[in-house]
SEGU-963295 format. One record per residue (C-alpha): residue in three letters; z negated, y, x negated. Coordinates in steps of 0.05 Angstrom, whole numbers, padded with zeros to 5 digits, always signed. Layout:
REM residues N
ALAZYX ...
REM end
This chain:
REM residues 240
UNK-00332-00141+00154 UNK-00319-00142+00222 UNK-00297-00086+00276 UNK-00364-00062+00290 UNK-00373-00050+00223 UNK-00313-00013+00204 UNK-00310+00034+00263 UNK-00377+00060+00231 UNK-00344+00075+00166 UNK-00345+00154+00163 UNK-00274+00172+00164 UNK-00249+00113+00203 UNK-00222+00125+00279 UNK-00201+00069+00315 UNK-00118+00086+00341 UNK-00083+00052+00387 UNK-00001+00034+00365 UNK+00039+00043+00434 UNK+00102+00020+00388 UNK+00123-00016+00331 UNK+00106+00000+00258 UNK+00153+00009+00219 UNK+00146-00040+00158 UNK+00193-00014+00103 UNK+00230-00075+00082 UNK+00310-00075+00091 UNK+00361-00012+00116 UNK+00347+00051+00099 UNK+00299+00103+00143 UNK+00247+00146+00121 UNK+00191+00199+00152 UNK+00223+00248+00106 UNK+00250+00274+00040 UNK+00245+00224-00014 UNK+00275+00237-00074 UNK+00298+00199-00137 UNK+00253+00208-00203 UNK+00265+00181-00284 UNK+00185+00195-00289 UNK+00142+00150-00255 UNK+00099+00099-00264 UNK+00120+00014-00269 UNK+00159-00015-00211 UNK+00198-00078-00198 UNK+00250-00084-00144 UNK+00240-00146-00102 UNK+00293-00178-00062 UNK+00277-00204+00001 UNK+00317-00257+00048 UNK+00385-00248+00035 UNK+00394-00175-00004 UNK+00475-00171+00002 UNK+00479-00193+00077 UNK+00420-00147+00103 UNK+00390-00102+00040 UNK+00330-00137+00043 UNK+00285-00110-00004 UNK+00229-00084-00030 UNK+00181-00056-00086 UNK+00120-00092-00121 UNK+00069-00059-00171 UNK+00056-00088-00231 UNK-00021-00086-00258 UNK-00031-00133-00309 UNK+00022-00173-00360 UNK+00030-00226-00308 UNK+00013-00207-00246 UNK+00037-00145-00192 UNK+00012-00122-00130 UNK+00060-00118-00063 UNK+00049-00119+00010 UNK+00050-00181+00046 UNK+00106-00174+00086 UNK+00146-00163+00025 UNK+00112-00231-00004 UNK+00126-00272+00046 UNK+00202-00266+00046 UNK+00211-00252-00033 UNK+00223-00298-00093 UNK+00167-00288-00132 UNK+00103-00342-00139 UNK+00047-00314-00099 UNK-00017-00317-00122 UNK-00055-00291-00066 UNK-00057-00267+00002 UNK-00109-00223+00031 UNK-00136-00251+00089 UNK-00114-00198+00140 UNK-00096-00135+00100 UNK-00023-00126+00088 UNK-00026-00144+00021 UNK-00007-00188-00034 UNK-00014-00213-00112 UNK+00047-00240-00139 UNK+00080-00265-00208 UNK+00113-00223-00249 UNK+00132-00215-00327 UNK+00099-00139-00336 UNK+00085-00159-00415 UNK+00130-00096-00435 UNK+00102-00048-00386 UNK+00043-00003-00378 UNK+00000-00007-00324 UNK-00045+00035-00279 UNK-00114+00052-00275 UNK-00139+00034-00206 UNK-00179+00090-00176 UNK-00199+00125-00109 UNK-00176+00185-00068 UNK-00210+00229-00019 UNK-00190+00260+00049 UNK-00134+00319+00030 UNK-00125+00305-00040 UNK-00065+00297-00067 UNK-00020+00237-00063 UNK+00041+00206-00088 UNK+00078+00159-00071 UNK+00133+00110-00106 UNK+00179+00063-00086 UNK+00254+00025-00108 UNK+00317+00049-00070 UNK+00374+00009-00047 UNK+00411+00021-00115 UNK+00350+00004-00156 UNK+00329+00082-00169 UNK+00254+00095-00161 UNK+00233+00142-00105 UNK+00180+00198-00098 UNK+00149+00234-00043 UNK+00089+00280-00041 UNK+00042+00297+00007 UNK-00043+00292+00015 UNK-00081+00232+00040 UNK-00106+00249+00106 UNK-00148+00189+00132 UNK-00165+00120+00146 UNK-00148+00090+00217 UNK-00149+00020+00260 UNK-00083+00001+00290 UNK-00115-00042+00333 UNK-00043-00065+00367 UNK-00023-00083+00300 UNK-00037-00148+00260 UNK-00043-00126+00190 UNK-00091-00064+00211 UNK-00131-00093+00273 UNK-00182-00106+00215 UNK-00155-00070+00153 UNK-00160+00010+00143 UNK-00087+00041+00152 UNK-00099+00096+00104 UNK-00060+00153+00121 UNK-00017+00207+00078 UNK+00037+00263+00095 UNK+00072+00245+00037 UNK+00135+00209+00065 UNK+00167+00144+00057 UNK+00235+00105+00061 UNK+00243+00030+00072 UNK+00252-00006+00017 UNK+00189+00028-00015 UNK+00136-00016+00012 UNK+00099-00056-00041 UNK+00097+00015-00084 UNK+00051+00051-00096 UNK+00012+00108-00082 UNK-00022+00155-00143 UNK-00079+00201-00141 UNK-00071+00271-00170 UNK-00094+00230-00245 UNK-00049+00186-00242 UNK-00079+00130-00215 UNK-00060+00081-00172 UNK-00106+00078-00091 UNK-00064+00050-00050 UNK+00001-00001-00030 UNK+00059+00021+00013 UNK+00066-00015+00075 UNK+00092+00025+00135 UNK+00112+00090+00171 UNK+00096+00110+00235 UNK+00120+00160+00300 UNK+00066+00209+00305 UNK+00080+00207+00377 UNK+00080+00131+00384 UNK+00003+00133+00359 UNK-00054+00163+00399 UNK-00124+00158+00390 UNK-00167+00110+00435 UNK-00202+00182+00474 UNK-00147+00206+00482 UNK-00150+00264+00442 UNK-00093+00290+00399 UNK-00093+00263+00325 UNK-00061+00320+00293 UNK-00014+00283+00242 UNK+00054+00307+00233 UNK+00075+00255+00191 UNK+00049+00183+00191 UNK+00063+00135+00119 UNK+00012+00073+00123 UNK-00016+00047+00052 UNK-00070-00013+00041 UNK-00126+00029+00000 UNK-00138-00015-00051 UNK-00214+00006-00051 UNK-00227-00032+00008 UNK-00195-00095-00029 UNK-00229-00081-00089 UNK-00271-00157-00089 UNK-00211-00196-00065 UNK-00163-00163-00121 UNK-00216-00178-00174 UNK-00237-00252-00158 UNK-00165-00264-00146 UNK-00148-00234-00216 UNK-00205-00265-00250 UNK-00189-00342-00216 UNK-00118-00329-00251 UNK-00134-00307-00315 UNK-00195-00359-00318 UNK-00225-00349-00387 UNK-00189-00303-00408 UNK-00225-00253-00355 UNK-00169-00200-00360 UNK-00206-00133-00321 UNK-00180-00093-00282 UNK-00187-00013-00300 UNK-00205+00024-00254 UNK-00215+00103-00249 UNK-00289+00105-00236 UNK-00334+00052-00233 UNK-00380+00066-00170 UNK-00379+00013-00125 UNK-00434+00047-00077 UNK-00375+00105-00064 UNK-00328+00040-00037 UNK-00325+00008+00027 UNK-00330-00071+00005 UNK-00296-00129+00033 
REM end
């Protein structure tokens, strides 16, 4: 899919980044109140570079017994086999034993619905924050969302939670954490105000919805391990 094509997804508005994104692997700084939760869904905390100089870390996903979902920037500096890199989204298969835990249903979420998001601290405690998913957008200064859908929510974010994930008001999982960003560092391309007060970046996992399932199905072969996911209506997704 190329530009063209996505700036005539409905929903989509092409942004310009006048500063740098905030990808949230390593010390800690958030877009708001985050706090610590015992109920939430399956995370694993990934270590990145070298944890006890510079707290590198991060969060992956799990979604099947062998195999978790992170963001690519997480991926690349982690110590987990990857299986698979999107080609320019921020995201990532890697890994992982999951055999004793549950996993997600993958589903969808719509404009001002409410979100969730959940991701590892420093000490290893799982994070929450809540908010409603607000839109999709093109960082078109930025790599990982020149091409990709930045899919927007309120519901705020500290580093170290990137790679988790973001829940729909059932429970299942849309989205991948990957950044926060200065409202006022981000304007739209005619100049007119873009009305977010708070900006945390996930990958909506409805736009990588081929790519995560021939990825899944090229590991598990024969087996064909499927993915579950929320509602099965492909027309309502935007493909890639």
């Amino acid at each position: 899919m190329n530009l063209r094509s996505l700036s005539m997804v409905p929903g989509l508005v092409v942004f310009v980044a006048i500063a740098t994104l905030f990808l949230l692997v390593g010390c800690v700084g958030s877009n708001g109140k985050v706090t610590v939760t015992n109920e939430h869904p399956a995370l694993d905390y990934e270590f990145t570079g070298i944890p006890l100089l510079f707290f590198g870390f991060g969060t992956s996903t799990p979604i099947t017994p062998e195999l978790s979902l992170t963001v690519a920037h997480v991926a690349k500096l982690n110590y987990d086999k990857v299986v698979a890199y999107h080609p320019y989204c921020d995201i990532a298969i890697v890994k992982s034993n999951n055999s004793a835990l549950d996993y997600p249903n993958l589903g969808l979420v719509f404009p001002n619905q409410p979100v969730r998001t959940f991701g590892m601290s420093p000490t290893g405690d799982v994070l929450t924050g809540s908010g409603r998913y607000r839109r999709d957008l093109l960082l078109v200064e930025v790599p990982y969302f020149k091409k990709c859908p930045a899919s927007v929510t309120d519901a705020p974010v500290q580093d170290g939670m990137s790679g988790g994930g973001v829940y729909n008001d059932n429970g299942s999982l849309v989205g991948i954490i990957a950044a926060r960003a200065n409202p006022r560092d981000i304007r739209l391309l005619s100049g007119e105000p873009h009305g977010l007060e708070r900006i945390s970046i996930f990958v909506p996992l409805n736009y990588v919805r081929d790519w995560l399932e021939g990825a899944v199905d090229d590991f598990y072969g024969n087996q064909q391990y499927s993915l579950r996911w929320e509602k099965d209506d492909k027309s309502m997704l935007v493909k890639n």
